[in-house]
N, C-alpha and C positions, 0 to 999 in steps of 0.2 A: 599329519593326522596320526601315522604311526607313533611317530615319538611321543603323540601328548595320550594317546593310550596306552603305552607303555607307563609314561611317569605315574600315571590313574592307578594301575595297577601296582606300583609301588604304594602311592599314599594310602590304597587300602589294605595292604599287606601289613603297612606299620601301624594302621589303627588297630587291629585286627590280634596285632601283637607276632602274625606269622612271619615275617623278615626276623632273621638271628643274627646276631655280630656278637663279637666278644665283648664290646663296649655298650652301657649305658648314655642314652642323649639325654637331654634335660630340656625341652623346648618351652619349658618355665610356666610360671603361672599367671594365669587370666585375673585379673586384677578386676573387681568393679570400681566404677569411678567412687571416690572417698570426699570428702566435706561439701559435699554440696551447699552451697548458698545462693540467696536472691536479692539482690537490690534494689527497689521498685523506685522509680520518680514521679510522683503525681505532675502533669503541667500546670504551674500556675499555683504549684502549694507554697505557701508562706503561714507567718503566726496569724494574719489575719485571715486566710483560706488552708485552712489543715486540708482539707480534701478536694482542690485543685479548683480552677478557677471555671468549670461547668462545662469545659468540653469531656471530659470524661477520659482525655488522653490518659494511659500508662504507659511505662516504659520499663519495662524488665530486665534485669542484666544477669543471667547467669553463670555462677562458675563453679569447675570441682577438679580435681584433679585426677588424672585417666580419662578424662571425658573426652569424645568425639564427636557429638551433638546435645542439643536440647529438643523438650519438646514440649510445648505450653499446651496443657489442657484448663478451657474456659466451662466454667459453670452452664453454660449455654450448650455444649456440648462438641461446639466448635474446639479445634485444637490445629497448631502450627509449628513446625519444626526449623527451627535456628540453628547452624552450623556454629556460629560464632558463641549464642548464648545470649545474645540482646534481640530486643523484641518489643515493639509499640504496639499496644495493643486500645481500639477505641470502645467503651462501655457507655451505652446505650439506654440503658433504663433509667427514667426521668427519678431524680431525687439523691437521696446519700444511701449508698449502698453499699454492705458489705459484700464483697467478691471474696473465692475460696480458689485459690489459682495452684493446680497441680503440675508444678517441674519436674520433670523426669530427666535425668544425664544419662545416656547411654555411651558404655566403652566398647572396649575390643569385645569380640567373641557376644554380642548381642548382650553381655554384662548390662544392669542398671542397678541407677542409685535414684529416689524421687523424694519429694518434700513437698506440702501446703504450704502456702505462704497468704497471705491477709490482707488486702488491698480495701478501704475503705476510701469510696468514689463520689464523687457530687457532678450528678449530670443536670445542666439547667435546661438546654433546649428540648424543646419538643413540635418534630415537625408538622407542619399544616394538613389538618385533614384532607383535606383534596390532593395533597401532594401521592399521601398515602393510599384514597380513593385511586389518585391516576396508576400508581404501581402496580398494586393490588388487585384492582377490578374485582371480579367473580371468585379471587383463589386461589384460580389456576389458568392467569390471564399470560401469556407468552410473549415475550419481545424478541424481534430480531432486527439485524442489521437490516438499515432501507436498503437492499441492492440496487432496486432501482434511479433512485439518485443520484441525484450527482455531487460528491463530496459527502460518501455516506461514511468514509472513511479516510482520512488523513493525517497531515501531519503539522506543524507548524512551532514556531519557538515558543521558550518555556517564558508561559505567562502570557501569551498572546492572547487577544481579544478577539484578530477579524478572522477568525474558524482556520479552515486546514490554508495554510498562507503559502506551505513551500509544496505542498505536493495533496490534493484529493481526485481521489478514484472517480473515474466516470462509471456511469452506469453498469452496473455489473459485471465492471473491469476483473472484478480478484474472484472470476466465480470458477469453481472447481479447486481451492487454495485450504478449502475448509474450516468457513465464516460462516457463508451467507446458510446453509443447514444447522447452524446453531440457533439452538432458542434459550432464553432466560426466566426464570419465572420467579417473583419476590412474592414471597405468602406471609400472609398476615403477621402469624408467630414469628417472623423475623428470620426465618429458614432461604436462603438463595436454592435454586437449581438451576445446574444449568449441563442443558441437554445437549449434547456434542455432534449429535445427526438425529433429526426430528426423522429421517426416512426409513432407519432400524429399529426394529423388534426390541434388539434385544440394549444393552445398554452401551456398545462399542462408538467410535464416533473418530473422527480426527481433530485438531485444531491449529491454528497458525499462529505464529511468533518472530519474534524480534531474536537475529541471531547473539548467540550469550545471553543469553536473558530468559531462553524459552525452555531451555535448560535445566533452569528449577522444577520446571513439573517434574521431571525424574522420568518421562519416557525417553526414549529410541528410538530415532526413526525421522522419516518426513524425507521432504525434498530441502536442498538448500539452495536459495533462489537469492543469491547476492547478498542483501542483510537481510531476508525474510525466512525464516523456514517452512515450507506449506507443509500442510496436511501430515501433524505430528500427531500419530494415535495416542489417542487419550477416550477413556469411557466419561459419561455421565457419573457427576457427582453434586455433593449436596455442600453446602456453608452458611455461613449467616450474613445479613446483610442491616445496614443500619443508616440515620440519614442523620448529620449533622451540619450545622451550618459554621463553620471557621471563617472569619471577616465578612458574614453575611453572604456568606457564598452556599446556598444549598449543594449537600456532596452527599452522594452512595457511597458508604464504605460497606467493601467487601472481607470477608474474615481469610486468613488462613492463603492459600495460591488461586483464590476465585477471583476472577476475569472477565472481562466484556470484549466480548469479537476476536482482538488479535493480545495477546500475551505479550507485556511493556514490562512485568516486574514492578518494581517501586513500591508504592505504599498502598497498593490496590483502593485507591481511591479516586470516586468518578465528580468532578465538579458537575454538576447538572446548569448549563451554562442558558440553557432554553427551553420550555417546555409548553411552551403559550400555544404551540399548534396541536391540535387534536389528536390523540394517539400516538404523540412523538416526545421523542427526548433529543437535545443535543447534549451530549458528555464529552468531556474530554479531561485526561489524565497524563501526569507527568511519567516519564520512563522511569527506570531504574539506572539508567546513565546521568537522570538529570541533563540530556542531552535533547528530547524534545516535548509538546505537546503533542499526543495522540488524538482524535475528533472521532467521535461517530455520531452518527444516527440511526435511534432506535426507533421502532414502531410496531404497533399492533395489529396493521391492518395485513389483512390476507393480500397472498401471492408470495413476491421474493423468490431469489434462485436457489432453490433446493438439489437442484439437478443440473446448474450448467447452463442453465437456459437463463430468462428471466421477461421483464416486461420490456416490449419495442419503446425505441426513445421515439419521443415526441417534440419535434420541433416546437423553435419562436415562432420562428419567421416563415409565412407563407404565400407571401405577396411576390410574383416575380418582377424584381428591379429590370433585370439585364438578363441577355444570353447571347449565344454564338451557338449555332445550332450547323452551321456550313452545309445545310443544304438546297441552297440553293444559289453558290457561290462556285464560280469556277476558279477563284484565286482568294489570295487571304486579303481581306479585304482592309488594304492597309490606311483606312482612317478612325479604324479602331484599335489593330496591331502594327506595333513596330518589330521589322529585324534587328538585332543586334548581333554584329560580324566581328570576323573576326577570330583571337584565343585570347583576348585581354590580357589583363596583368599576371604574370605566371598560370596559364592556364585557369582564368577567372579567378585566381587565389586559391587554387584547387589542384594545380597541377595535372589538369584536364589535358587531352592529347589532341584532341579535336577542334577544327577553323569551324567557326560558325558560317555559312553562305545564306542566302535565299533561295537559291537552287535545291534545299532539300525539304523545302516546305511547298507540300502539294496538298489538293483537295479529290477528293476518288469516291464515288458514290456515294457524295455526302459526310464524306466523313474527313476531319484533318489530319493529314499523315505527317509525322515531323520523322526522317527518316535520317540515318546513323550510319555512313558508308566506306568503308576499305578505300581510300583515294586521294592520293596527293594533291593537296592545293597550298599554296603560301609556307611550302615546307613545314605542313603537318603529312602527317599519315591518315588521317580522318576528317570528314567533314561532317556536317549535322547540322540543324538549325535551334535557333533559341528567340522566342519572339515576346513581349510584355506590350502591356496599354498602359503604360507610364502615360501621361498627362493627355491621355483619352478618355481611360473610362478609368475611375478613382472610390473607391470609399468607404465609409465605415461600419463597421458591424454588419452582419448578414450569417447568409448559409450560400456557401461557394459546394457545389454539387455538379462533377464532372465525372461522365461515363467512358472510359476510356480502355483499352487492351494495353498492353503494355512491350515494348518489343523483347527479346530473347539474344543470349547469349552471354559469354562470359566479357565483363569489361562494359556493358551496355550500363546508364545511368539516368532512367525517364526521372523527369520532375513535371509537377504542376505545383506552384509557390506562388509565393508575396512579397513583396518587399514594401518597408513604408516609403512615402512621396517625398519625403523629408530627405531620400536616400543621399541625394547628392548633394547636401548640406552639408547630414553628420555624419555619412556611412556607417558601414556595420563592426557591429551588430548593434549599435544604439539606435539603429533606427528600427531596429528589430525584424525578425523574419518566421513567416511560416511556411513551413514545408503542408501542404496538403496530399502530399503523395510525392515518396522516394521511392524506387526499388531499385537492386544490384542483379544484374543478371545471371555474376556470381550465385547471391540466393535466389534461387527463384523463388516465389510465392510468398516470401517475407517483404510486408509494405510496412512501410516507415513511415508516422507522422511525427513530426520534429519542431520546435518553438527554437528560434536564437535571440539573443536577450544579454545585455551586460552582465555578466556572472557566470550563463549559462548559452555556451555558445561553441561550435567548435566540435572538437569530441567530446565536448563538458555538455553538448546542448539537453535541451528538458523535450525528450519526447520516449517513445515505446514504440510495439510493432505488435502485426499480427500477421496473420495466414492464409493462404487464401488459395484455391485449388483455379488452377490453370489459369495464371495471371496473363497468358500471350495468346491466347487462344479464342478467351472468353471474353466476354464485357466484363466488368466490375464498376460497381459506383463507388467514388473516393468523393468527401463530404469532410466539409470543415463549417462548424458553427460558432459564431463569434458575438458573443455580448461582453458589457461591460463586465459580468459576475463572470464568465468562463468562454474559454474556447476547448471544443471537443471535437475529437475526432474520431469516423467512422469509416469501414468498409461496406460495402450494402446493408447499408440501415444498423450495424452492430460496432458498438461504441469500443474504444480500446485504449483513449489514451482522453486525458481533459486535465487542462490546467487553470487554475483559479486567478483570472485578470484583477488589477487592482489599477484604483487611477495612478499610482507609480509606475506602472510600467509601459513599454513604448505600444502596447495593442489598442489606442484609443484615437486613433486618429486614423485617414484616410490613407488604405494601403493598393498597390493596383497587383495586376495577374499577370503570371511569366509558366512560359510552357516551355519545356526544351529536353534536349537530349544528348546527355555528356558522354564521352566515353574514356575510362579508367581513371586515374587523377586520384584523389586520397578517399576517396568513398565508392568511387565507381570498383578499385581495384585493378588486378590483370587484366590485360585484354586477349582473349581467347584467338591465338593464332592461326585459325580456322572460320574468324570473324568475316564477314564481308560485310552484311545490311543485314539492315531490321530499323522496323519503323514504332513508334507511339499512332496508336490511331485514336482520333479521340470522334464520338459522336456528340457529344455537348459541352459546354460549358454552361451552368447558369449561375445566377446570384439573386437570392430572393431577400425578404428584409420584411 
């Protein structure tokens, strides 16, 4: 801090002219950028179409010498700034229109040089009034992310059809990321806004992006959360917005760096892929990597998480199939569970340290204890149990909802999972697997739901986590819901993690339940040298459908 006040102090003594030397410096002169030029491309211009073939596309390229950017100001009053000096810009107003496009080149020392340039446009479409009724509404009609759905935001490859394919958000998984408080508003005049936190006065706000990408806004700041960046400050601002249809595909395009929900870059244009439901849009838009499909969904209706919170999910399924309630069982009642003994193949392919027995599977005031013990058997250090209804109880699709405490210490590894019936067919992970609940007793309070799946399996597997205050202590409900469209996963009633099933993948067919408790091996970790016991106590299991 001294030294860079010091130097301070130098650079204003030399402006100032009070530093003396017997030498002259010459630190040269500011040059504004010189020849500016513009080259504009209509799409689609030919001698039979002088003025483009009715999408209204331009394409501008400029150049000057000394120049360090561009900046395109549009008749509309919208304006966008180009590092490089090329620039697509889409023009909107139905018929052949002369446009008046002011280039500015800015150099070193805030230098500028700018030019008019002449653009004569032929826009042919013009979108369906209801389209415009739906955007519009009253003026000052607001859109925001659906938080509460499910796949209100995802991801999927470029040019995909069946919505977010490799990754959508469960219910108001990204809340507090700085999404779900933004609102949109398209007014009639063709003016976008979009409000950055509907819950401030004044016009501050934050917003989420795609890491490299989110960068263009030209703020500072945020969290960075792997490739996401959360909640990067940015205020309320204004743009324009326009709808045109390219191969019959109705699109929002947005002017200038305006954006919908999470900042992708690219050519800020929304495909509006569905809109047949009342108050709703699906959108989706290519990045600036060219690297995926973005999804969302917008809507009008009140609620959404402003604050962190949002609306309780709502089950399919309410019918109880099955349960295991052990209370009123003095033993496990093995024509529905099996033991499986044992340390398998390398520590069940996990490098697990622990002999499975049936000795560590008790029943204790109704409740099933699968318990985790400091004690030599069959030259392990550890024993525990692991128990499944492989070709007892079997099947598909449902909501698996087990209430359960969880045991304690470093090296402890509770599950309650799935495997499919097919397991000892194809084995894994083709026959796929769900984790319903992992925890490390390493972390405490961090619960893991997990999917494994050809591609995704392993340390590569597809799942998330959440948190949860006195996971050994308390009860907690651990909840897995399964249909053909998605499996989600929750800790007492709050959703954290959902992946979108497709009939490709192995979740469509009859999977059974395995309960058990590992200790260390490649996920459990160390095992705490001060270990003895600790138990899973579970008071139910159910499966409704």
């Amino acid at each position: 801090m001294k030294n860079i006040f010091v130097r301070l102090l130098f650079v204003i003594a030399l402006s100032l002219g009070f530093y003396s030397c017997e030498e002259d410096y010459d630190i040269g002169e500011i040059s504004a950028p010189s020849n500016l030029s513009v080259e504009t491309a209509i799409m689609g211009q030919s001698g039979d179409m002088p003025n483009g073939d009715g999408s209204g596309m331009v394409t501008f390229n400029a150049s000057a010498n000394n120049a360090m950017t561009y900046k395109f100001v549009f008749p509309n009053g919208s304006s966008v700034t180009s590092g490089s000096g090329e620039y697509t810009h889409q023009f909107s107003e139905t018929g052949t229109r002369n446009y008046p496009v002011t280039v500015i080149a800015y150099g070193p020392g805030g230098t500028s040089s700018s030019m008019v340039t002449n653009v004569e446009v032929l826009v042919t479409y013009s979108p369906p009034q209801d389209l415009i009724d739906k955007l519009v509404g009253d003026g000052n009609r607001e859109w925001r992310i659906k938080a509460e759905a499910p796949g209100h935001f995802g991801l999927g490859p470029v040019g995909g059809t069946n919505g977010p394919e490799w990754y959508a958000a469960g219910p108001n998984e990204k809340a507090g990321v700085g999404m779900y408080d933004d609102r949109y508003v398209f007014q009639e005049d063709g003016t976008f806004v979009h409000i950055t936190n509907i819950n401030t006065e004044d016009d501050s706000g934050t917003v989420f992006g795609r890491v490299g990408l989110v960068d263009q806004l030209g703020s500072s700041g945020g969290t960075v959360d792997g490739a996401d960046v959360l909640n990067v400050p940015y205020s309320d601002y204004t743009a324009n917005w326009a709808i045109t249809a390219p191969g019959g595909n109705e699109t929002i395009n947005l002017t200038g760096l305006a954006f919908i929900g999470y900042y992708t870059g690219g050519d800020h244009r929304y495909q509006i892929f569905d809109r047949s439901v009342p108050n709703e849009l699906l959108l989706k838009t290519t990045d600036g990597n060219n690297e995926f499909d973005w999804w969302f969904i917008l809507t009008t209706g009140e609620g959404g998480d402003t604050g962190g919170g949002g609306d309780e999910f709502e089950t399919e399924f309410d019918e109880l199939l099955w349960e295991a309630t052990f209370d009123d069982d003095e033993s496990l009642d093995t024509s529905v569970w099996n033991y499986e003994i044992g340390n398998g193949d390398n520590g069940w392919g996990n490098q697990e340290a622990q002999y499975y027995t049936e000795q560590n599977t008790s029943i204790v005031d109704g409740n099933l204890l699968i318990t985790a013990r400091r004690e030599s058997e069959s030259g392990f250090d550890f024993t525990s149990s692991r128990i499944t209804t492989q070709n007892n109880f079997e099947f598909t699709y449902g909501r698996v909802e087990a209430r359960a405490k969880l045991p304690e210490g470093g090296g402890t590894w509770p599950a309650i999972w799935m495997l499919g019936n097919n397991f000892d067919e194809i084995g894994w992970p083709a026959t796929g697997e769900i984790d319903i609940m992992e925890h490390k007793g390493n972390e405490p309070g961090v619960v893991h739901g997990t999917l494994h799946y050809p591609g995704a399996s392993g340390g590569n597997a597809d799942g998330n986590t959440t948190t949860i205050e006195n996971p050994s202590s308390e009860f907690h409900i651990y909840t897995m819901e399964w249909s053909p469209e998605r499996i989600v996963f929750l800790v007492d009633g709050e959703v954290y993690h959902t992946y979108v099933n497709t009939p490709d993948s192995p979740f469509n067919k009859d999977f059974f339940l395995i309960m058990n408790v590992a200790m260390g091996g490649t996920f459990g970790g160390d095992i705490d040298p001060a270990f003895q016991e600790s138990s899973m106590e579970v008071d139910y299991i159910r499966v409704y459908q």
